[in-house]
N, C-alpha and C positions, 0 to 999 in steps of 0.2 A: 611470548608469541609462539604458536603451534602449529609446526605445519601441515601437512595431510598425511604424512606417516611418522608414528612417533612410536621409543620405544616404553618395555612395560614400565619401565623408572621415570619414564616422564607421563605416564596415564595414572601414578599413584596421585600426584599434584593438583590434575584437574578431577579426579574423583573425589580427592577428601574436599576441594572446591566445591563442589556440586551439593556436598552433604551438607557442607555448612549452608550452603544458601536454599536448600531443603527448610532444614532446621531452622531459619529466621525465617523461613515464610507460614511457619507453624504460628509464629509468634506476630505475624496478621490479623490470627483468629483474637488474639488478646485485647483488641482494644475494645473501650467501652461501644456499646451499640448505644448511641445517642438518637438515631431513627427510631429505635422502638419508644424509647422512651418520649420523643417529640409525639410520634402516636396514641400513645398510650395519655400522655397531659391534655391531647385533642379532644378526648374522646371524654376524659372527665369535667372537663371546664363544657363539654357540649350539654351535658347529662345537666353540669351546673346550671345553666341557661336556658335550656329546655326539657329539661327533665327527660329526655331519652339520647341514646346514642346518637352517633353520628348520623344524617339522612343523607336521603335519595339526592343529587343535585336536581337541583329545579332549573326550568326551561324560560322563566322571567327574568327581563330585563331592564336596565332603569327605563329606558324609554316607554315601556310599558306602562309606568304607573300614572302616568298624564296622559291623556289621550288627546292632544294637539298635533295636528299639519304640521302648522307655522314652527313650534316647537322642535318636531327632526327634523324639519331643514336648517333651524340654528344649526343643530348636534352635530346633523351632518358635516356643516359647514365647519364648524368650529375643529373637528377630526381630520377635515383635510388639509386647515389653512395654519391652525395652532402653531407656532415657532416651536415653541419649547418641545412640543407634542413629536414634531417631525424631528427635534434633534432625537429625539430617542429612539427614534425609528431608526433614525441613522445608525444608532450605536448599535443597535438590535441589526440592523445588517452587518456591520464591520463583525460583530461576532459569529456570525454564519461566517463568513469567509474566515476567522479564523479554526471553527472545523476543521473545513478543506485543508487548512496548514497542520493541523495536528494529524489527523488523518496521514496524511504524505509524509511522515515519520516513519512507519508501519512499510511502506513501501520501497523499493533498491530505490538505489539512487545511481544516475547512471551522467558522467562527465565524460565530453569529448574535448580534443584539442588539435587542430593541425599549425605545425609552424613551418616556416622555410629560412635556410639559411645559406648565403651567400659569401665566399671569400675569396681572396682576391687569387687570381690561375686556377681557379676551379667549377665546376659545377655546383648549381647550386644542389641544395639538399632538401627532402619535405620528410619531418616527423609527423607521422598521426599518433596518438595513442586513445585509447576506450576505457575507462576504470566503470564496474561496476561493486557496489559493496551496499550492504544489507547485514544490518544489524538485525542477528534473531531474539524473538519476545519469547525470553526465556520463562520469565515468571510474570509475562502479564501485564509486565509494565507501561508498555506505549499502551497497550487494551485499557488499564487504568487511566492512562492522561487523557486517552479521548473519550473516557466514559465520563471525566471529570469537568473534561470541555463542552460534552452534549449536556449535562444537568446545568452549566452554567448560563449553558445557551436556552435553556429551559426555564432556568430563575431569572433571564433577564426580559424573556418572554412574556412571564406572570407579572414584571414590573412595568412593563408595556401598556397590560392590559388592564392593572390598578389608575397606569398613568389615562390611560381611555376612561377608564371610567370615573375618574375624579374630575375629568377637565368636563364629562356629556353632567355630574351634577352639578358643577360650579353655574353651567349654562342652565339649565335648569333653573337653578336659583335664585339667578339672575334676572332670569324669564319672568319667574313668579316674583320679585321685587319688582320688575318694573309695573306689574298690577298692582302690586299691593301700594307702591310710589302714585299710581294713578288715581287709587280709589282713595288714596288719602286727600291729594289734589281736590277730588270730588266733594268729599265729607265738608275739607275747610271752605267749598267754596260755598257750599249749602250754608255753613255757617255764617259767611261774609256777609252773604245775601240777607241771612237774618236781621246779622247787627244793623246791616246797613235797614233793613227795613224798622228795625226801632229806631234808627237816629231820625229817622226821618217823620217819625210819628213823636218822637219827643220835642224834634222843632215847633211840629203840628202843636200839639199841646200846651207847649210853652207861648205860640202866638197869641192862643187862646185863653194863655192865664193860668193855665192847668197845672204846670210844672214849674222846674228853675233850671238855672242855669248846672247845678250839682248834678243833675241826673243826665243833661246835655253832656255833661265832658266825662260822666263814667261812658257812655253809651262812643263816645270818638274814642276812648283809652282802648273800648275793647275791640272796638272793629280796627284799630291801627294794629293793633296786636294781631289778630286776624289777617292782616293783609301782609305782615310780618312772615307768619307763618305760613302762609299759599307761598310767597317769595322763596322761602329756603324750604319746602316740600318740591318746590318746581326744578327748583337746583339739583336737590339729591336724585328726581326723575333725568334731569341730562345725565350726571354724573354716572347712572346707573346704566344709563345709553350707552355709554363713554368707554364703561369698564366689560361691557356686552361685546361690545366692539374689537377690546384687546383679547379678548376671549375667544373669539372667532380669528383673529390674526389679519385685522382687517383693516384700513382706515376709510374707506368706504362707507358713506351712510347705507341704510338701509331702512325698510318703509315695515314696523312693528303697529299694525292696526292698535288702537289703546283699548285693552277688554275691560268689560261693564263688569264684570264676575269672574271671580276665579273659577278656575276649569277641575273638573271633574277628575277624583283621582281616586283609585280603588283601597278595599278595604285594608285595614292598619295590615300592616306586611305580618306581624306575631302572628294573624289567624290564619295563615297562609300552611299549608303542608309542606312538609320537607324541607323546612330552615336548616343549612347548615353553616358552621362558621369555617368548613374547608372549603367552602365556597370562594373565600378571602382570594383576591390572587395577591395579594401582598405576605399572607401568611403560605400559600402557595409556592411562591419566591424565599418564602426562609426555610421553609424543607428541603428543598432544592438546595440550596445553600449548603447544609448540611452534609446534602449526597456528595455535592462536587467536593466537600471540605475532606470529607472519608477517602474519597478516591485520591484524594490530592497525598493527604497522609500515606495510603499504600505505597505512591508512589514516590515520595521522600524515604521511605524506607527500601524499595529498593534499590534505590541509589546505593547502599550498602553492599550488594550482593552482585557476584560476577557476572559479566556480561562475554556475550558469543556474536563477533562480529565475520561477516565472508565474505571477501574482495577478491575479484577477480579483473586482471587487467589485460590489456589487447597492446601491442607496441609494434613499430616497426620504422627503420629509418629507409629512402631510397632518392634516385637522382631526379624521378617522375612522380608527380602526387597519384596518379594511379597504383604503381607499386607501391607506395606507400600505404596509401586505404587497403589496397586490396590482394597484395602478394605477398604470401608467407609470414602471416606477422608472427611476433613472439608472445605468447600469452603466456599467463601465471595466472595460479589460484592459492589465495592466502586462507585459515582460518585461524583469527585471534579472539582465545580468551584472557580477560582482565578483569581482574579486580580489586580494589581499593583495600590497602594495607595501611597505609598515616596519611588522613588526610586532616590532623589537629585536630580531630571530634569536630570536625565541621559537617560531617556525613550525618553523626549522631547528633548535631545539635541542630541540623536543618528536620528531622525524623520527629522530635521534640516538640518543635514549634507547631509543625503541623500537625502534630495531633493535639496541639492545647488552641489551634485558629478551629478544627473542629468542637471543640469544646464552647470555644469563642458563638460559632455561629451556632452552638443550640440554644445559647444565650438569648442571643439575638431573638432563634425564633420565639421561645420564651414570653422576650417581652412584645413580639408583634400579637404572640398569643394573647396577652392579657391584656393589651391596649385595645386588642379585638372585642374581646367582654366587656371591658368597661365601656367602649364605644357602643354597645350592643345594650346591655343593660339603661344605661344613659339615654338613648333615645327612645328603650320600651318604656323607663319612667315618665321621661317630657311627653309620650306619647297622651298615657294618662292624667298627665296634671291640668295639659293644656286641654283635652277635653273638656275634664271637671273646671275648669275656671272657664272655660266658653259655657259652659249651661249656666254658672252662678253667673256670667258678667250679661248672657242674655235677659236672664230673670231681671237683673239690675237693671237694665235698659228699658224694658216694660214698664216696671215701677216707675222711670226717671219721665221717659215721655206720657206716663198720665198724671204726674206732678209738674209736666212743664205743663200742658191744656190747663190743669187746674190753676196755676197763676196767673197765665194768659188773662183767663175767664175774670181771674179776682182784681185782677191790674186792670182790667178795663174797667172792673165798678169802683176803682180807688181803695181796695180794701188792702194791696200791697206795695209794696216798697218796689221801683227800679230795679234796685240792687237785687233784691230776693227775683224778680223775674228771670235776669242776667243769670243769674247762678243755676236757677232751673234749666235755662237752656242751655248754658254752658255745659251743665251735666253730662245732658244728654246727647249733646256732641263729641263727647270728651270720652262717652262710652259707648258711643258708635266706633271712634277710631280703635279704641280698645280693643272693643269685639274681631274691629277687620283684621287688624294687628295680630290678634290670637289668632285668628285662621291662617295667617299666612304663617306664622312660626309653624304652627301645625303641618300645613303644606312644605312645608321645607324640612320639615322631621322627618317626614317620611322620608324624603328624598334622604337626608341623613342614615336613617333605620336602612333604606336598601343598599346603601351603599357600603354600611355595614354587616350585612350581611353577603356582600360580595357579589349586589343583582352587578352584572358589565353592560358593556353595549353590545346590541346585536352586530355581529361582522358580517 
């Protein structure tokens, strides 16, 4: 402890102090730079994906890529009402307020007290006293913790807005299942209405001598199947209601017109300008990570090094709490430096760990990095395959339905089998659902493709 005049035998002590803690703040500059290198891996895996550097951030959002009403009022809705979504809001508040707390580190800290005391044949007594003391940032260090508190408040911010925009495609998704749930409905019911109109032309026929009974119970085998499937297609449409529902944080019905056609969605996002995968706010949140993990590290290492503390207090005892706040008080001013001589390499073992939890989180980003390209890659492929098997599964459709006409035609002159007609139209119901099936994977790729690419929601 030092007071405000010292002499030159006690200023050698806190000089070669000072040098030492000089000297280990040289050895700051030492540690690895895992930021460049987390930039520097961004920037190649971008090149890998897109063949150029990193781009421009783009100004689209997933909302954008469907052009539906009905659709942003789910979104909307689902963002204000989401349970899980508002815990995180929560947490993302609680962490701004601890800012405030770090911050007010940096700041004196200022303690009042008054007491009064009583004994017996005497007046009583009122102590006030005032302590102020402020700890000085000698190397940076509180500057450190709340620069490591603001990137954390920053990486929890990006995980906010990963979490926004996972929950606006899940709806989405959703959205477009309950079409795709609808139009299947449709398809089997076209088909019911077939079977049932051959059952009904095979009694015909059979009254007539035409047929038998064989063709009669393939023709009920397949419309009970048929009516099978409308049942649990109708199912997976509630069910689909159901999970819309938990999605919005809701149990409230709500009134979803059923669309004839999926809705109009713009060109595959690859042909889009200025894709980048920093766009990510999940990868966004792991760089961040890193910053706050470096700062964190600084500041375990100056835990090592001497600190400069300045207390000044105010005291006075009297028979009146007037005199006591306000006459003659006795004040002092302290200045203590300290620093850590054995504390068991626990200084140096906490100095350690933190720089190997930096190390830790460029891990992390690492692999948020590459789970971003293969998510990224992955959907530019399905983009293409599901194309290509929509134009060959259309072709096949064409073919199917002018070989069902052609049965049709040849079953009314008796020149085919039941069975052989069943099959041709079955075909071609079988590659209608196909077809709608592909379109909607398609429709939900993208929605996958922008969400990998890191389109959010509009705020």
């Amino acid at each position: 402890m030092i007071g405000a005049a010292m002499t030159p035998s006690a200023k050698l002590p806190l000089l070669m102090l000072c040098l030492v803690g000089l000297t280990g703040c040289n050895h700051l500059s030492e540690r690895h730079d895992y930021q460049a290198d987390a930039q520097n891996q961004l920037e190649t895996e971008q090149q890998h994906v897109f063949g150029r550097p990193e781009g421009d951030e783009s100004t689209l959002h997933l909302g954008d890529l469907i052009a539906s009403d009905q659709l942003d009022r789910l979104i909307k809705q689902a963002l204000a009402g989401n349970p899980s979504l508002q815990r995180t809001a929560l947490s993302l508040e609680a962490s701004r307020w601890n800012i405030r707390s770090v911050q007010g580190e940096q700041l004196p800290q200022v303690d009042t007290s008054v007491s009064a005391n009583r004994e017996q044949d005497s007046d009583t007594r009122y102590s006030a006293s005032a302590n102020i003391s402020w700890e000085l940032d000698l190397w940076a260090q509180l500057a450190d913790r709340e620069s490591a508190a603001l990137k954390t408040l920053a990486s929890d911010s990006e995980t906010y807005r990963a979490s926004q925009a996972s929950l606006a495609a899940n709806v989405m998704k959703n959205w477009l299942l309950l079409i795709a749930n609808q139009r299947a409905i449709d398809i089997e019911r076209q088909r019911l209405a077939l079977l049932e109109t051959n059952e009904k032309l095979i009694i015909q026929r059979f009254r007539n001598g035409l047929g038998t009974l064989e063709n009669l119970d393939q023709a009920e085998t397949s419309t009970s199947q048929s009516r099978a499937s409308l049942a649990e297609y109708q199912e997976n449409l509630a069910s689909n209601y159901r999970a819309l529902k938990l999605l919005l944080g809701s149990n409230q019905d709500f009134n979803v017109p059923p669309a004839t056609d999926y809705p109009e969605i713009i060109m595959p996002l690859t042909d889009l300008p200025n894709q980048s995968l920093a766009l990510r706010p999940d990868l966004r949140a792991a760089y961040l990570a890193i910053e706050a993990a470096d700062y964190n590290a600084a500041v375990a290492y100056k835990d090592m090094l001497p600190s400069l503390s300045l207390s000044a207090s105010l005291s006075d005892s009297a028979s009146t709490l007037r005199d006591a706040l306000f006459v003659s008080p006795v004040w002092s001013l302290l200045g203590q430096l300290s620093a850590p001589i054995f504390q068991g390499n626990r200084l140096k073992a906490a100095s350690e760990v933190a720089k190997i939890e930096v190390a830790q989180a460029y891990q992390d980003y690492r692999e948020t990095l590459l789970t971003a390209v293969n998510e990224v890659e992955n959907a530019i492929g399905q983009e293409r395959v599901l194309a290509t098997r929509r134009a060959h599964i259309a072709d096949a459709l064409d073919n199917a339905e002018s070989n069902r006409q052609l049965y049709e035609r040849r079953y009314r002159s008796g020149l085919v089998e039941l069975r052989d007609l069943l099959d041709a139209q079955q075909s071609v119901f079988d590659l209608q659902a196909e077809l709608d099936d592909l379109h909607y994977q398609q429709l939900t790729n993208r929605v996958d493709l922008g969400l990998a690419l890191g389109l959010g929601v509009q705020q």
